[in-house]
VOPAGU-2260 file (C-alpha; in pm, 1 decimal, decimal comma):
REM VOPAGU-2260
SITE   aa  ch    i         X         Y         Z
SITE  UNK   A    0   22715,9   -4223,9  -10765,7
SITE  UNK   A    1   22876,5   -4343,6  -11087,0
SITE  UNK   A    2   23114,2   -4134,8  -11254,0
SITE  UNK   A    3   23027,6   -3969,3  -11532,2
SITE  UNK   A    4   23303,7   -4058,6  -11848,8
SITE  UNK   A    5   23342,1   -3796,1  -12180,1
SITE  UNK   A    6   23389,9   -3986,5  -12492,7
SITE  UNK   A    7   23405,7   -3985,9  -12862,1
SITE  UNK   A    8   23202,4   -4199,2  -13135,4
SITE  UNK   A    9   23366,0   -3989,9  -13473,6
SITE  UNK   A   10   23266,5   -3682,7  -13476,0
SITE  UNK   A   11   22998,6   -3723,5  -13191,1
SITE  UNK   A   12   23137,8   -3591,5  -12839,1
SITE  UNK   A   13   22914,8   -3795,6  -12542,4
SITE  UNK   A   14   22896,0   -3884,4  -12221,8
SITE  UNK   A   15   22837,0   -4189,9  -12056,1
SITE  UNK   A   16   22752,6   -4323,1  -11684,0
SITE  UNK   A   17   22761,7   -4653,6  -11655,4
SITE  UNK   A   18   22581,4   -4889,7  -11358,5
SITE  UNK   A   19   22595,5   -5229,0  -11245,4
SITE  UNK   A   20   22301,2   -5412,3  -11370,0
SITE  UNK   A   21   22127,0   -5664,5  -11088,4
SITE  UNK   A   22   22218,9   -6036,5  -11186,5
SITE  UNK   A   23   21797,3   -6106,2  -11217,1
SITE  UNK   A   24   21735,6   -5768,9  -11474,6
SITE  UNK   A   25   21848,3   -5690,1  -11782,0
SITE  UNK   A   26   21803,0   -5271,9  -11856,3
SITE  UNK   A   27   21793,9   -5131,9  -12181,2
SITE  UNK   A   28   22062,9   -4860,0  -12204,9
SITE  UNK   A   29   21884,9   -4506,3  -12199,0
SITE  UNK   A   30   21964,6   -4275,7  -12512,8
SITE  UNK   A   31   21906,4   -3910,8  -12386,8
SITE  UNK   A   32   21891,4   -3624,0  -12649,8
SITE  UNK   A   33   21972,9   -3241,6  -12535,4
SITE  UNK   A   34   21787,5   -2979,2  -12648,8
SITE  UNK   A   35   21831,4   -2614,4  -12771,1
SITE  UNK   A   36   22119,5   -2470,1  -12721,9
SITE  UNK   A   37   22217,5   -2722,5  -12487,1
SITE  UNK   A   38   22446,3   -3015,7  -12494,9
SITE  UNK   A   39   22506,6   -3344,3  -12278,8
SITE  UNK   A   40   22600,5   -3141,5  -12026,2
SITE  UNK   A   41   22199,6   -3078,8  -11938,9
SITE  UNK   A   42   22187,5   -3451,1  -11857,9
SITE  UNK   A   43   22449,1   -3410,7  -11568,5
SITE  UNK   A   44   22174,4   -3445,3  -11272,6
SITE  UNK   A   45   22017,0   -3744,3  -11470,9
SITE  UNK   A   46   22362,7   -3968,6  -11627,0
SITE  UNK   A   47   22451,7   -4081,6  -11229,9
SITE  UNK   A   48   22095,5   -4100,9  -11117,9
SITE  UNK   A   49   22056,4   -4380,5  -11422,5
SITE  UNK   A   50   22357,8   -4567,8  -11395,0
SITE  UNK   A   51   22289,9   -4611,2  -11023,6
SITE  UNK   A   52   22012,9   -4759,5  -11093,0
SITE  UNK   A   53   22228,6   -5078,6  -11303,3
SITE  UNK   A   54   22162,0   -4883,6  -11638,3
SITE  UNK   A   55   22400,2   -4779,3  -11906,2
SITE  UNK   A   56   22347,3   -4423,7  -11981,2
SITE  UNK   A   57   22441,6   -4257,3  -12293,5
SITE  UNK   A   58   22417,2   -3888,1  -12400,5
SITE  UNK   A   59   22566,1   -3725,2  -12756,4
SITE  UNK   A   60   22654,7   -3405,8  -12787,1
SITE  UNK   A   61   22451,9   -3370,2  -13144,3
SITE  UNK   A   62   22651,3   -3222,0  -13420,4
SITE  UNK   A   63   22727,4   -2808,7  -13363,9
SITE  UNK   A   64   22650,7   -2870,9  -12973,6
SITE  UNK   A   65   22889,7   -2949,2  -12665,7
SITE  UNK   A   66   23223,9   -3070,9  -12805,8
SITE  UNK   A   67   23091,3   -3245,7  -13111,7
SITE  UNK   A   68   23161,4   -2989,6  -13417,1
SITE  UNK   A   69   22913,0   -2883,3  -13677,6
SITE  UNK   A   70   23012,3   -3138,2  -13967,1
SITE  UNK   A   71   22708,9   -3193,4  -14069,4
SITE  UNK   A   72   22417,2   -2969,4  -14286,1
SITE  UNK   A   73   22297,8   -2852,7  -13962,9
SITE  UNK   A   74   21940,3   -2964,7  -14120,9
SITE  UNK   A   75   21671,7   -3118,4  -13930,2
SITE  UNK   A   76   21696,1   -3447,8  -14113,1
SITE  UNK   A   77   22089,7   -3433,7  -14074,2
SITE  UNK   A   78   22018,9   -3449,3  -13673,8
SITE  UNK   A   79   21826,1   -3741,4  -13720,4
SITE  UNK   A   80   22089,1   -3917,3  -13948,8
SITE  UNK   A   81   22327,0   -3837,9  -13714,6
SITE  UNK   A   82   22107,4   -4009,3  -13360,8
SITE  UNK   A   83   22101,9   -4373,2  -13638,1
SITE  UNK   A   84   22471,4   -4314,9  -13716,3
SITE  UNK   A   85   22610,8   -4271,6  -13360,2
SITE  UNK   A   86   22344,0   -4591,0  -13263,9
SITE  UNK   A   87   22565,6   -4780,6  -13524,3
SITE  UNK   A   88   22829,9   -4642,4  -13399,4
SITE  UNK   A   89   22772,2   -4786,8  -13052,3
SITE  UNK   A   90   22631,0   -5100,3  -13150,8
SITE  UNK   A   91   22354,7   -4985,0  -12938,8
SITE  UNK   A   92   21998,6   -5240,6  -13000,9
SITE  UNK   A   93   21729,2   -5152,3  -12820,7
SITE  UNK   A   94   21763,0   -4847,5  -12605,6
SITE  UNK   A   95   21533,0   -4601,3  -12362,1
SITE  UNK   A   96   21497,9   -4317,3  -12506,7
SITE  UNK   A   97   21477,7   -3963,4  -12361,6
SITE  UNK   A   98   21405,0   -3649,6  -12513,5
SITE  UNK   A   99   21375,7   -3254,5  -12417,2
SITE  UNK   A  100   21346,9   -2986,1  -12672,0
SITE  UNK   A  101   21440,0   -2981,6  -12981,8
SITE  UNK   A  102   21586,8   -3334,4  -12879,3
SITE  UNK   A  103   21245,2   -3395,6  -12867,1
SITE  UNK   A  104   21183,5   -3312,0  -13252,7
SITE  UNK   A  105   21496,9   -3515,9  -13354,7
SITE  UNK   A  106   21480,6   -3774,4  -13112,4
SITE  UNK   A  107   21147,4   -3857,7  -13160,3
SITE  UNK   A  108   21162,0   -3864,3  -13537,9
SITE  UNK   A  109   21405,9   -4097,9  -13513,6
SITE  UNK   A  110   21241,8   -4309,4  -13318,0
SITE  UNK   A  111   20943,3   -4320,1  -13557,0
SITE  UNK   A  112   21190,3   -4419,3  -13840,1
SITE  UNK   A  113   21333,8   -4702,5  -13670,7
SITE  UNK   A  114   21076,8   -4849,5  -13404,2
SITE  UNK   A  115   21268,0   -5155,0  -13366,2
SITE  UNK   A  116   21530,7   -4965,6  -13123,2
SITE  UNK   A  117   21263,2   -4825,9  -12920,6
SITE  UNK   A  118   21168,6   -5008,8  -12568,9
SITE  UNK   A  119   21077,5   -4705,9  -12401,8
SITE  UNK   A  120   20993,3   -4339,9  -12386,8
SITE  UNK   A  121   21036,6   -4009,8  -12200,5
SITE  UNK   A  122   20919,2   -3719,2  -12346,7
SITE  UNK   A  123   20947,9   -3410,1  -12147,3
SITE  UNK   A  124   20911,6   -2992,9  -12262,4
SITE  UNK   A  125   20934,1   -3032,8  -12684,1
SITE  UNK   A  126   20643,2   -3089,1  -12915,1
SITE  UNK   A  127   20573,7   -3330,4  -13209,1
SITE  UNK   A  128   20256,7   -3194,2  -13379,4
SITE  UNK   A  129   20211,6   -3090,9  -13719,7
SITE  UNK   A  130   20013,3   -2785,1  -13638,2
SITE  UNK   A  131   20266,5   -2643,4  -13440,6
SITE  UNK   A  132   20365,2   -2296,9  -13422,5
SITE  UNK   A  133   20719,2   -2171,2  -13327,7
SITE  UNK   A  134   20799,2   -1929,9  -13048,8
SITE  UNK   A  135   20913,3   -1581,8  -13079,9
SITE  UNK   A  136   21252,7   -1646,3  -13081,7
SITE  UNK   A  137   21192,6   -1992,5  -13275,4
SITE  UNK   A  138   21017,8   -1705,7  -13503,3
SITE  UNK   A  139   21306,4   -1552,4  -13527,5
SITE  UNK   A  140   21574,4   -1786,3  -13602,3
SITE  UNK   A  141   21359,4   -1869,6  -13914,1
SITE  UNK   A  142   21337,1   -1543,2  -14066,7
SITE  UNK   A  143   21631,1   -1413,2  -14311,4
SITE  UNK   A  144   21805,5   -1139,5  -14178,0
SITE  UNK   A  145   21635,4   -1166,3  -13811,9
SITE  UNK   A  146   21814,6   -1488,1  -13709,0
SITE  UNK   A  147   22142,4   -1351,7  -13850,7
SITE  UNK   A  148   22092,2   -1023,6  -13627,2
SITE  UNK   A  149   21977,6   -1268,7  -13359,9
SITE  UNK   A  150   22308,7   -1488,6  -13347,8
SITE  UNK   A  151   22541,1   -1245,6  -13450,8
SITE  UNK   A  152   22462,6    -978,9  -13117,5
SITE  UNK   A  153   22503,2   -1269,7  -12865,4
SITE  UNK   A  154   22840,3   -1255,9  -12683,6
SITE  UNK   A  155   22893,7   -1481,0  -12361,7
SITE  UNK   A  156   22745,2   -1190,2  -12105,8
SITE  UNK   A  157   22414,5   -1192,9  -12305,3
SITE  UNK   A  158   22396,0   -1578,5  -12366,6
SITE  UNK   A  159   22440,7   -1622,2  -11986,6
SITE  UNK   A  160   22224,4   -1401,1  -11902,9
SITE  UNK   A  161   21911,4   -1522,0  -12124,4
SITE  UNK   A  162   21935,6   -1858,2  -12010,3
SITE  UNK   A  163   21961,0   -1710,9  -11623,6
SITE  UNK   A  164   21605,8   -1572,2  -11698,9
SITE  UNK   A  165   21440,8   -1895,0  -11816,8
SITE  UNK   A  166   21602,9   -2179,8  -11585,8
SITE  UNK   A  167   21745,9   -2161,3  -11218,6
SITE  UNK   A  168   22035,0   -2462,6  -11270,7
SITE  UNK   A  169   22259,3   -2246,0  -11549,4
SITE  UNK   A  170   22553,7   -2240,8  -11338,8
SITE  UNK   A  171   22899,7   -2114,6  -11506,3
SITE  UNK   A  172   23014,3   -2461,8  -11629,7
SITE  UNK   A  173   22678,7   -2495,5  -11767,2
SITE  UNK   A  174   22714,3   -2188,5  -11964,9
SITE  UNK   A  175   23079,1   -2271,9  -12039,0
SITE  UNK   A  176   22987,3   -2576,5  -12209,6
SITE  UNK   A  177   22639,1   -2457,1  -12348,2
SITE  UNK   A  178   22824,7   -2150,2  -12562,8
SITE  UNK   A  179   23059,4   -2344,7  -12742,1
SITE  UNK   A  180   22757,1   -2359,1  -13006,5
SITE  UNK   A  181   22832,8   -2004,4  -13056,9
SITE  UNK   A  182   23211,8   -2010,1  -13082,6
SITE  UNK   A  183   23270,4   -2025,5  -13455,0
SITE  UNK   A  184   23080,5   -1866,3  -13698,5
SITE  UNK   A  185   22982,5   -2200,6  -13859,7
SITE  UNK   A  186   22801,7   -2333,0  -13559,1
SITE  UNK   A  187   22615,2   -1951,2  -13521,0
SITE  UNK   A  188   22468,5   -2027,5  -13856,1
SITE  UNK   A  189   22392,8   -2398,6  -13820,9
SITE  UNK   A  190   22229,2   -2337,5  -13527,4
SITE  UNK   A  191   22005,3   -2138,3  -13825,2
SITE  UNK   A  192   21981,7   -2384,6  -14045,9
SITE  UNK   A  193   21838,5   -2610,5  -13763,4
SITE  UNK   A  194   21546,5   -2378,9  -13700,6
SITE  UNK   A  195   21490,4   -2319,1  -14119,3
SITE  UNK   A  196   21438,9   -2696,4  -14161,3
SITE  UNK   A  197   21170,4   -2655,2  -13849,2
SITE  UNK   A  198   20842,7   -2702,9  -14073,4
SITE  UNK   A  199   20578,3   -2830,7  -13871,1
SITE  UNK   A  200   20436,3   -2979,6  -14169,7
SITE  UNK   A  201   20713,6   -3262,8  -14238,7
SITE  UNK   A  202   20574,6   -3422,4  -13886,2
SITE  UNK   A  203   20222,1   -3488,8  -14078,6
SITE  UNK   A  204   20344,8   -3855,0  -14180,9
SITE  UNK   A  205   20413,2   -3915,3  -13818,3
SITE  UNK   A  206   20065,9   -3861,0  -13683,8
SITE  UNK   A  207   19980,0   -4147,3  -13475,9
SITE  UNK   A  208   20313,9   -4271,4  -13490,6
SITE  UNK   A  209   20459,3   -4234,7  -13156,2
SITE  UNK   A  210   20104,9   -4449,4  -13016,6
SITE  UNK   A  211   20218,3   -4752,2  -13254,3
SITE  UNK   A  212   20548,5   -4756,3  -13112,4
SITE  UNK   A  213   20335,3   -4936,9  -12842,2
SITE  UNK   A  214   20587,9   -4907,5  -12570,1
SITE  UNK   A  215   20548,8   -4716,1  -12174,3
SITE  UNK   A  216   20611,0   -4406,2  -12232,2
SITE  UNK   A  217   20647,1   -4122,9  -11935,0
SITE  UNK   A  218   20531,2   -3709,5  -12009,5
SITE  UNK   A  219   20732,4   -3528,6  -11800,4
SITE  UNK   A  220   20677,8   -3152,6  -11789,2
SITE  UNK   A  221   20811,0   -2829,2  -11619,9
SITE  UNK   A  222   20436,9   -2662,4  -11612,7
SITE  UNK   A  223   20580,1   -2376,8  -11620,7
SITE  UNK   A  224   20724,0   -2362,9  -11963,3
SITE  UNK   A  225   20654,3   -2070,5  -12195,5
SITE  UNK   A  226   20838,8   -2183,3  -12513,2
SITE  UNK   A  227   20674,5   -2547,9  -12449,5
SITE  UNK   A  228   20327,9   -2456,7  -12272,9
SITE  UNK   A  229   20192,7   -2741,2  -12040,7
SITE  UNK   A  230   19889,3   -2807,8  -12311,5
SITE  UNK   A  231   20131,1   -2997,8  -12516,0
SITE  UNK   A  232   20235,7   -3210,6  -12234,8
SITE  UNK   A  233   19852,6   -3272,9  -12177,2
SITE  UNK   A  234   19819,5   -3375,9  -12571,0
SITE  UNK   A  235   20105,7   -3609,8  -12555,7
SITE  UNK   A  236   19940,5   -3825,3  -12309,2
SITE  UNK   A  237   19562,4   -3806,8  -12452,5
SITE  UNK   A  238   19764,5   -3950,1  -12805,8
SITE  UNK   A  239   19975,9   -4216,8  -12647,8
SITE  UNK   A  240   19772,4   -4485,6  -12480,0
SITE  UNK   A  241   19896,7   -4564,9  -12116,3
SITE  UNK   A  242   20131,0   -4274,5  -12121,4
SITE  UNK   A  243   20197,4   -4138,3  -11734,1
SITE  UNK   A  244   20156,7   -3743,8  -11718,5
SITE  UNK   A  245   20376,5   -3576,8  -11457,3
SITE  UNK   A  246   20396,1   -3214,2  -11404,3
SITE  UNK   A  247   20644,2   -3039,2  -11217,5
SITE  UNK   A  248   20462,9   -2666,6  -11118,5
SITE  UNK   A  249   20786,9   -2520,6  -10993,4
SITE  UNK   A  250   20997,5   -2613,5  -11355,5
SITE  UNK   A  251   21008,4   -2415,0  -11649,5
SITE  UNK   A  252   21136,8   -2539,7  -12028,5
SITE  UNK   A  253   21443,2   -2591,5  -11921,4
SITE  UNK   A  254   21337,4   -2889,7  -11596,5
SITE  UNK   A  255   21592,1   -3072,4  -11577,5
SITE  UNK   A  256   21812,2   -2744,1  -11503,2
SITE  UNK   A  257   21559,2   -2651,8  -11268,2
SITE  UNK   A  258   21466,2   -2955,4  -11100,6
SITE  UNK   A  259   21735,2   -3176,3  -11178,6
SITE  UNK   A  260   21668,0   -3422,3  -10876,2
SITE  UNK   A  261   21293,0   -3406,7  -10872,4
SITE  UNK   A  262   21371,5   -3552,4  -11232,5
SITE  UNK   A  263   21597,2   -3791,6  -11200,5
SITE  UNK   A  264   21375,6   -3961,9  -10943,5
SITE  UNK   A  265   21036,4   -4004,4  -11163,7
SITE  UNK   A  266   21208,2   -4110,1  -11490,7
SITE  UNK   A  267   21450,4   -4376,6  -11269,1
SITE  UNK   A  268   21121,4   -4518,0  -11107,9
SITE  UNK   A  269   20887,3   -4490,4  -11403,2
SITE  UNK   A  270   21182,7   -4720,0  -11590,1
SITE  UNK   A  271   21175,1   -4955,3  -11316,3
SITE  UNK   A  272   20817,7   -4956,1  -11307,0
SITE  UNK   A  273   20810,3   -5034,8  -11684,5
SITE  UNK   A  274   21119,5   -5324,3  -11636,6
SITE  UNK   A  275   21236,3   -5157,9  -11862,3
């Protein structure tokens, strides 16, 4: 498999896995997003898979995550700014894009603001509705005074530990690289700031916007995800036309911890379906 290559775009930390494309295809790179508290790192089991498949295969640590320092607001819309600015940054076109989590809510807002760069999508364990409604610890992270108590009592033991309960792949150098969102007391509270700027009700000018990007799009789901419940994988494909629906019933949230192969292998042959 490809080797797997950590960068730097500015500020932006990523990693990149890069294939040889076959002389009669021309891929789109494939953008991947991480989700919360992750960083690139989450993509490890997918970066090789891609880029043996002749596809360049890019993953940013987003600002506050992985080795890419909080130097932005930490807001919602600063997340987004900062997917367009390391795109620019790349001189990336049109890309694949890929999305878990709250990658999902920056990702795919990101894609709605600038369709052009879109050729394909993978959605997999987020949401993107404006009658959402945030999880308890979501719930908690928003609240003043509760998220402060909530960041402030983690410590490495704890941290490793919680995501232990929730996925099967957190193995120490994913929790190594996973925590450094909780090293510094700036990234604690960005990491609040993130969650604060969470209103469901900012994603009301993007209803039917993810169906007009008009491009094959795969929903691929660990169905057993509590923070993401399998419902929202179902709505995803009833509101984008020609979508595929997978379902993995042994992955939770975090799938691509948990099944990291099973992955790798539907969104690499859903691409190639979609010559894409």
């Amino acid at each position: 498999m490809p080797d797997v290559e950590l960068k730097r775009a500015g500020e932006i930390a990523y990693r990149e896995a890069n294939g040889e494309a076959d002389s009669g295809r021309e891929s789109l790179p494939v953008l991947l997003i991480h989700g919360y508290p992750e960083s690139s790192f989450m993509w490890r089991g997918l970066l090789p898979p891609l880029a043996g498949s002749g596809r360049r295969a890019i993953a940013p640590d987003l600002p506050g995550y992985g080795s890419s320092p909080p130097f932005l607001s930490g807001t919602w819309e600063s997340h987004v700014e900062a997917v367009e600015g390391f795109r620019q940054e790349l001189g990336l076109d049109r890309v694949a894009l890929i999305v878990h989590d709250w990658g999902g809510l920056i990702g795919m807002r990101w894609a709605c603001d600038h369709p052009d760069a879109i050729g394909a999508l993978v959605v997999s364990n987020t949401g993107f509705f404006p009658d959402g409604k945030w999880h308890g610890l979501g719930a908690a992270l928003r609240t003043e005074g509760a998220g402060e108590a909530v960041v402030d009592a983690i410590d490495r033991e704890g941290f490793a530990a919680m995501l232990r309960e929730t996925g099967r792949g957190f193995d120490d150098e994913a929790i190594e690289d996973y925590w450094k969102a909780y090293e510094t007391e700036e990234g604690r509270r960005a990491q609040l700031t993130l969650y604060r700027s969470g209103d469901f009700d900012k994603l009301t000018p993007y209803e039917g916007r993810l169906a007009e990007l008009n491009v094959p799009t795969l929903v691929l789901w660990g169905e057993r995800d509590t923070f993401a419940p399998v419902a929202g994988a179902h709505r995803f494909h009833n509101e984008i036309p020609d979508s595929k629906l997978v379902l993995i019933p042994e992955g939770g949230h975090f799938v691509f911890e948990d099944e990291p192969e099973r992955c790798a292998g539907e969104i690499v042959a859903f691409l190639d379906e979609s010559a894409v």
